[in-house]
C-alpha positions as a printed NumPy array, in Angstrom:
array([[ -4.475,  17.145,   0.81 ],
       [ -6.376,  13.895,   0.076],
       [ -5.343,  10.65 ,   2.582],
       [ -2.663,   8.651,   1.204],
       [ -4.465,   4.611,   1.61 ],
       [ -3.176,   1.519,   1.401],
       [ -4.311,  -0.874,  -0.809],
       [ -5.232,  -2.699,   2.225],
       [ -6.224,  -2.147,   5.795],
       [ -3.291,  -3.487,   8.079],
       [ -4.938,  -5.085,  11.145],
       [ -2.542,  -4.511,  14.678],
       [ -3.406,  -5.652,  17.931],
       [ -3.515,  -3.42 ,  20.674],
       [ -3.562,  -3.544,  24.341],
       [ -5.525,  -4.697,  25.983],
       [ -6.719,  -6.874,  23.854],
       [ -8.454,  -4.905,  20.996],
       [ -7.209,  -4.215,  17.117],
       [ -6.644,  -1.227,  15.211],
       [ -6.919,  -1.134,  11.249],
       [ -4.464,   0.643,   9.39 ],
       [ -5.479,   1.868,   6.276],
       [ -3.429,   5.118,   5.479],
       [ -0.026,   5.84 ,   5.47 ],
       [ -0.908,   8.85 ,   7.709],
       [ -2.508,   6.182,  10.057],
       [  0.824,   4.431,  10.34 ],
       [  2.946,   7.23 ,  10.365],
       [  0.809,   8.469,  13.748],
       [  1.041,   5.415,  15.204],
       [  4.865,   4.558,  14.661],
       [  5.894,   7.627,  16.115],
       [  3.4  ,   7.849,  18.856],
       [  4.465,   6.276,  22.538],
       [  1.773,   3.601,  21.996],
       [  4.536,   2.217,  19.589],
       [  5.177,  -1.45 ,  21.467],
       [  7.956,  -2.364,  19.726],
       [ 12.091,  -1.49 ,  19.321],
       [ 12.906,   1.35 ,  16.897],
       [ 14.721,  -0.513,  15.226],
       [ 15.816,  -0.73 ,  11.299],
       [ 12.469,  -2.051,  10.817],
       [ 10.918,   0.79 ,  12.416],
       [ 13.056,   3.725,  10.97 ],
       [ 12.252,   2.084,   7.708],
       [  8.652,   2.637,   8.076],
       [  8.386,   5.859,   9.511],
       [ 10.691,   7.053,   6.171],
       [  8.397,   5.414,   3.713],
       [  5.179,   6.56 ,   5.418],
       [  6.632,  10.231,   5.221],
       [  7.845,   9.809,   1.597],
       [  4.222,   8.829,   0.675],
       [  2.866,  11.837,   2.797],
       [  5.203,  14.126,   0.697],
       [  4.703,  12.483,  -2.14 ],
       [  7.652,  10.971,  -2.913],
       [  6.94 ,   7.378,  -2.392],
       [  4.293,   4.971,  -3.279],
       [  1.866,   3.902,  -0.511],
       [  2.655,   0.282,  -1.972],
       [  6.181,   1.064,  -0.186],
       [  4.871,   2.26 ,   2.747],
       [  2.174,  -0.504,   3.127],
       [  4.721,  -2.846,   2.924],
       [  7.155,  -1.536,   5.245],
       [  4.902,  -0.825,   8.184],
       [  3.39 ,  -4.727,   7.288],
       [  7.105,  -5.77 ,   7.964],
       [  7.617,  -3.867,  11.117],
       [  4.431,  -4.085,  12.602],
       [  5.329,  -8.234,  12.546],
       [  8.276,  -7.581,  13.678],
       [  7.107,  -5.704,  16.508],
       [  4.908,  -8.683,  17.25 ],
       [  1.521,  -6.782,  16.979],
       [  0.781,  -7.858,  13.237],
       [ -2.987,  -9.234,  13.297],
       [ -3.533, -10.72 ,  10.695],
       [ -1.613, -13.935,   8.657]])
């Protein structure tokens, strides 16, 4: 099964101190549901890990998952980039 990537790498910081590019919706789906996740599982979170699934299955554009880990990535506070 090919790699489902984003449009666009999605740059996260990571402790301490390095970064981390995104740039599949595999990539994000490993790292929201790994321990390593720093922030709440929260709506934001849950919201991610579905679309990032949906795209795995096939069921969901990577544009939606891109997007949603974007949003909860920034709202987890480790969103690198602007």
């Amino acid at each position: 099964m090919a790699e489902k990537l984003f449009h666009r790498s999605i740059a996260v910081t990571r402790d301490p101190g390095g970064s981390l590019k995104i740039a599949s919706a595999e990539q994000a789906a490993e790292l929201l549901m790994s321990a390593a996740w720093p922030g709440e599982r929260d709506e934001w979170h849950r919201d991610a890990v579905d679309a990032c699934l949906k795209v795995i299955e096939g069921n969901r554009s990577t544009e939606d998952a891109e997007k949603a880990f974007r949003q909860a990535a920034d709202k987890a506070g480790i969103l690198a980039e602007g």
